[in-house]
TORLO-593907 format. One record per residue (C-alpha): residue number from 1; x, y, z. Coordinates in steps of 0.1 Angstrom, whole numbers, always signed. Layout:
<pt tordo="NUM" u="X" v="Y" w="Z"/>
...
This chain:
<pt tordo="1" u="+249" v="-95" w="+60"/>
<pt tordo="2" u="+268" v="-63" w="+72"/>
<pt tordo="3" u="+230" v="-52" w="+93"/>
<pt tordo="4" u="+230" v="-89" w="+110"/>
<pt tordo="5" u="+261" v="-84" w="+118"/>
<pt tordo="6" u="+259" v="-51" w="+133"/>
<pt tordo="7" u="+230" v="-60" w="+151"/>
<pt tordo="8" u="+247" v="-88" w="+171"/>
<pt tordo="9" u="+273" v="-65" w="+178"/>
<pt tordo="10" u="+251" v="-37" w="+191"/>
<pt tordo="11" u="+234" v="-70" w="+212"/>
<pt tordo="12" u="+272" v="-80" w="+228"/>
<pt tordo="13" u="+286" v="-46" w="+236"/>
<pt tordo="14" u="+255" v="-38" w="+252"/>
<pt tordo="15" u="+254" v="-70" w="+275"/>
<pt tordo="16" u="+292" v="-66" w="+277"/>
<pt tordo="17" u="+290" v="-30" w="+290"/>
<pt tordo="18" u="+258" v="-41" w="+312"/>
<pt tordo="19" u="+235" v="-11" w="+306"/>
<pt tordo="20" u="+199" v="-6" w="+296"/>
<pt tordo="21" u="+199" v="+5" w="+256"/>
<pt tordo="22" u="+166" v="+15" w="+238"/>
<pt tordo="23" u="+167" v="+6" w="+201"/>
<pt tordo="24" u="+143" v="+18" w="+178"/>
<pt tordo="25" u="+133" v="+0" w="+148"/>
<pt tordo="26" u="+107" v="-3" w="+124"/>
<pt tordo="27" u="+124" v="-42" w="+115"/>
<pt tordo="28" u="+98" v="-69" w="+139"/>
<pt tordo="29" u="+127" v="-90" w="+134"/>
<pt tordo="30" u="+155" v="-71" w="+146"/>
<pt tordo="31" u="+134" v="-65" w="+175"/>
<pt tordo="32" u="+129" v="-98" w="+183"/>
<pt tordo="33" u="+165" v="-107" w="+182"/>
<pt tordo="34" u="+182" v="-81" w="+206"/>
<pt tordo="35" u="+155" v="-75" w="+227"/>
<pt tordo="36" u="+152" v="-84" w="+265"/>
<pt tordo="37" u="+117" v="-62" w="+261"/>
<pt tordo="38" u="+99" v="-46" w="+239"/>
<pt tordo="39" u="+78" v="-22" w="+239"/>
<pt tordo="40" u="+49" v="-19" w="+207"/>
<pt tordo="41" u="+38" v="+18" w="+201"/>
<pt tordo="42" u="+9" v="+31" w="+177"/>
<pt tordo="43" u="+4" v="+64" w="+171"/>
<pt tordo="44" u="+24" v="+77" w="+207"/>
<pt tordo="45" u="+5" v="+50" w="+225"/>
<pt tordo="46" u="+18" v="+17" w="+242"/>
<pt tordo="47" u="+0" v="-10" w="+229"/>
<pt tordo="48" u="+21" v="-42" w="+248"/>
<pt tordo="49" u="+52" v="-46" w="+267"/>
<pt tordo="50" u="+67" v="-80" w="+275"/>
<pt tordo="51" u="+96" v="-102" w="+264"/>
<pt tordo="52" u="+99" v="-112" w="+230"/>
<pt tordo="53" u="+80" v="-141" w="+234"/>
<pt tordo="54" u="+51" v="-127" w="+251"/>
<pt tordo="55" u="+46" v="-99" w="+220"/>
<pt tordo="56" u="+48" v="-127" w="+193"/>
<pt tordo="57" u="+28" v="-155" w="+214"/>
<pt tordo="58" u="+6" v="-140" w="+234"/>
<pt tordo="59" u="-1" v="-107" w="+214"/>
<pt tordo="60" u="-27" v="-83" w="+236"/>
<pt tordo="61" u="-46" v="-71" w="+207"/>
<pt tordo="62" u="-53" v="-71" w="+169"/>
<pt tordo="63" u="-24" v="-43" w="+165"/>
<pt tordo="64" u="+4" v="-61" w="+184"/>
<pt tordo="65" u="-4" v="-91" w="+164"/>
<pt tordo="66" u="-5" v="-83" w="+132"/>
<pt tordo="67" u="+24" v="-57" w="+134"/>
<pt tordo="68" u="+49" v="-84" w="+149"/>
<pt tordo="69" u="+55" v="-109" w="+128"/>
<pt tordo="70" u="+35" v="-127" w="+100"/>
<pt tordo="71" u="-1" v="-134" w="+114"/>
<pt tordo="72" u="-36" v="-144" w="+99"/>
<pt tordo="73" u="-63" v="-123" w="+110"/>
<pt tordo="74" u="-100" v="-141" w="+107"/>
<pt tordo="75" u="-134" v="-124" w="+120"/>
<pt tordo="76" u="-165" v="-142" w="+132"/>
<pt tordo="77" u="-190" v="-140" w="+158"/>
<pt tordo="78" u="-190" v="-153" w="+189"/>
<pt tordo="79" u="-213" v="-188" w="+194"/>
<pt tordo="80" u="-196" v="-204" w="+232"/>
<pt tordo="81" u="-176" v="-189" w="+259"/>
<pt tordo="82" u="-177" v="-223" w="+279"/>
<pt tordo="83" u="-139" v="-224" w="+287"/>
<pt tordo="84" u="-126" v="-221" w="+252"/>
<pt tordo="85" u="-138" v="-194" w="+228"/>
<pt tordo="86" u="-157" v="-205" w="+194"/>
<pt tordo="87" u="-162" v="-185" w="+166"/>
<pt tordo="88" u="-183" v="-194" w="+135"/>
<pt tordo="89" u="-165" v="-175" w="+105"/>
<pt tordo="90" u="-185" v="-157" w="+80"/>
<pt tordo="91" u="-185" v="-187" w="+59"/>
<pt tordo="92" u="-198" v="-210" w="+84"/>
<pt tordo="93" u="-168" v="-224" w="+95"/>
<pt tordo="94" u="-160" v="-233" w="+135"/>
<pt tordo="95" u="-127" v="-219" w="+150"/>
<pt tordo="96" u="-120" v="-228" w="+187"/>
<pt tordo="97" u="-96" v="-212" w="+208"/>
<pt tordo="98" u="-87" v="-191" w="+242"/>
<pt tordo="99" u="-84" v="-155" w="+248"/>
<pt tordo="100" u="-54" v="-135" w="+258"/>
<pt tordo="101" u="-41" v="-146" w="+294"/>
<pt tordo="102" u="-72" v="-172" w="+295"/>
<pt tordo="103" u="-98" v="-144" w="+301"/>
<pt tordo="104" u="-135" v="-148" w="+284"/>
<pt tordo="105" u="-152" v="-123" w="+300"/>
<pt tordo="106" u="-152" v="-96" w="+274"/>
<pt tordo="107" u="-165" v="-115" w="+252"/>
<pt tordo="108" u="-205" v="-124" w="+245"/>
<pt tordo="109" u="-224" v="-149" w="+227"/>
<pt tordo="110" u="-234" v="-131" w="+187"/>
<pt tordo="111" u="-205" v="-103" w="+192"/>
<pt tordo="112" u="-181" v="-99" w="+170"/>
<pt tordo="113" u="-150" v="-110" w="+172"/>
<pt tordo="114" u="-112" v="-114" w="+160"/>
<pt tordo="115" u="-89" v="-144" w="+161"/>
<pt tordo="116" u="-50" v="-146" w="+149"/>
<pt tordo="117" u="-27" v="-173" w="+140"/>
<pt tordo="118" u="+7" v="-180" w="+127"/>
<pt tordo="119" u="+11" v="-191" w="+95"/>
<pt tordo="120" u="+38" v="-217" w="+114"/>
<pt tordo="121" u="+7" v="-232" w="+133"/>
<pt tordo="122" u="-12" v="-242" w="+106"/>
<pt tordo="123" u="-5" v="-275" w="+88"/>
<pt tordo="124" u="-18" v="-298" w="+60"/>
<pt tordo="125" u="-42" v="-321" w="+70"/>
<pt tordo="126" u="-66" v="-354" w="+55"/>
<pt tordo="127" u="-84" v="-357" w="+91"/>
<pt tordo="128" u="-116" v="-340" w="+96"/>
<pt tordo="129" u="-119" v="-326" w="+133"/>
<pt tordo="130" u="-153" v="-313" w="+143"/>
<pt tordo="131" u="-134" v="-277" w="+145"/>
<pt tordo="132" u="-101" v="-258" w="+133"/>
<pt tordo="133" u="-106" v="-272" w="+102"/>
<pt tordo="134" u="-101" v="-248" w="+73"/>
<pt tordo="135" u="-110" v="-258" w="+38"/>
<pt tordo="136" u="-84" v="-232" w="+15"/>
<pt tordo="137" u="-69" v="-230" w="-19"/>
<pt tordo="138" u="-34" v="-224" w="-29"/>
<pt tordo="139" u="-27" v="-195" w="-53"/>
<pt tordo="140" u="+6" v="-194" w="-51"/>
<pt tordo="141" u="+38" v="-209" w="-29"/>
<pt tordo="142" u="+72" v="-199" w="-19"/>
<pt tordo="143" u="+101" v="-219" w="-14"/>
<pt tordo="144" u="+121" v="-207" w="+20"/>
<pt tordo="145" u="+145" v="-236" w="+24"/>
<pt tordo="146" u="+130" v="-248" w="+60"/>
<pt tordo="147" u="+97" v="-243" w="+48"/>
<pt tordo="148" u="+74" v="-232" w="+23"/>
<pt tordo="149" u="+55" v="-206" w="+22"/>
<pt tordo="150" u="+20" v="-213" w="+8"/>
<pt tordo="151" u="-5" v="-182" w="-2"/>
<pt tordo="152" u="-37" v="-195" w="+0"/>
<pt tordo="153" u="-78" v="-188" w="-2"/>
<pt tordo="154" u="-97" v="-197" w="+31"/>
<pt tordo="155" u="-119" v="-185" w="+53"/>
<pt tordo="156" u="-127" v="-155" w="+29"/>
<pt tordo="157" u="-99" v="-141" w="+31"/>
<pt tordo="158" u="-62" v="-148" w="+21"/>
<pt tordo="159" u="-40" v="-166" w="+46"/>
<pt tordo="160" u="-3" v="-175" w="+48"/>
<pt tordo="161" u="+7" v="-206" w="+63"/>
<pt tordo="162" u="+45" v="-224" w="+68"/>
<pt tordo="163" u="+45" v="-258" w="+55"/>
<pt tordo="164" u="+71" v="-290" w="+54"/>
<pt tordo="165" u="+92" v="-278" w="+22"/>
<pt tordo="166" u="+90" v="-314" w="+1"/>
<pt tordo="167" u="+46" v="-315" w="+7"/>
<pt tordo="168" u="+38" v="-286" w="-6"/>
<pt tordo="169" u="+56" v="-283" w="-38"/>
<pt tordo="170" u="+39" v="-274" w="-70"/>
<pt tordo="171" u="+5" v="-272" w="-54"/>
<pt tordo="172" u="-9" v="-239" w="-69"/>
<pt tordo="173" u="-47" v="-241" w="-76"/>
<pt tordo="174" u="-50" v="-270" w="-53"/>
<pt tordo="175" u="-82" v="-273" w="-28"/>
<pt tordo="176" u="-62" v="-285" w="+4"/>
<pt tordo="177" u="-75" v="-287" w="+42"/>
<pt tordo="178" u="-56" v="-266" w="+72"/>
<pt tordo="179" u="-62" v="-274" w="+106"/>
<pt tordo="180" u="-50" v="-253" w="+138"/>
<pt tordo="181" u="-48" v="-263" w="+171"/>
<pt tordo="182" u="-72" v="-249" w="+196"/>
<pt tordo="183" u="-43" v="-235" w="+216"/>
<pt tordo="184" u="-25" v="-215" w="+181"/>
<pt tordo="185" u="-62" v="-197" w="+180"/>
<pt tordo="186" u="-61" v="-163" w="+199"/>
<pt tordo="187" u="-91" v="-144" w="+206"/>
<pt tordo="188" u="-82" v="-107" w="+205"/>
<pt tordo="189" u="-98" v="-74" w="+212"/>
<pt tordo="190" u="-96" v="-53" w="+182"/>
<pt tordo="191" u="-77" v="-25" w="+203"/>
């Protein structure tokens, strides 16, 4: 309580007094909260700069994404760059989606490649969309008050995703279907 509160004290006394601050902090939440920009560093070298909301939507590679914020991390290989990006994972499954700022030009039919998503944009589903459609299995949940927190088996790898706190109850060892919308799935470059 006494750090939250600091930290939106730190935040008003600097827009109070008007002048540029640089906060360092290992905390992607703290970050988030005070920051007009942030700047994401690995190993002496800038990775991204933006707004808070550019870093955590629009990460510009694998490190920024998966260092702010909770993020799924899924690798495929490239089968269409026709507009959207898709990806058949190594277990067959189709994921569609776009790559940073709308660019497909790095990217080539059989290459490997990355996408990310946020355990908040994936949901429970009983449709069956030709793609985005992610057949998992819960291992274990957790209970956050707004949502829960379900642990789960897909894609061949383990995933976290946010669901509505009442559906998603006592489902541990459950086979359950995810779906993400094409827009929530980010191509990345690895670096």
């Amino acid at each position: 309580k006494l750090r939250i509160e600091m930290r939106n004290e730190i935040s008003r006394i600097q827009k109070r007094l008007d002048i540029t601050t640089i906060y360092v902090t290992h905390d992607q939440e703290e970050a988030l909260a005070i920051s007009d920009r942030l700047a994401v560093i690995d190993n002496g070298v800038v990775q991204q700069i933006g707004t808070p909301h550019e870093i955590y939507s629009l990460p510009r590679n694998l490190f920024v994404a998966d260092f702010i914020g909770e993020c799924n991390i899924i690798k495929g290989t490239v089968t269409s760059v026709d507009g959207a990006l898709e990806m058949k994972t190594e277990e067959g499954y189709l994921l569609r989606g776009f790559a940073e700022k709308g660019s497909t030009e790095e990217y080539a039919v059989g290459e490997t490649a990355y996408v990310a998503m946020r355990p908040e944009n994936i949901r429970l589903t009983n449709k069956t969309p030709q793609s985005n459609v992610i057949p998992a299995r819960v291992r274990y949940s957790q209970y956050f008050g707004k949502v829960t927190r379900l642990f789960v088996d897909g894609l061949g790898t383990h995933m976290k995703v946010d669901a509505d706190p009442g559906a998603a109850m006592g489902v541990e060892g459950t086979d359950i279907e995810l779906y993400v919308e094409p827009s929530a799935v980010l191509f990345l470059p690895r670096a």
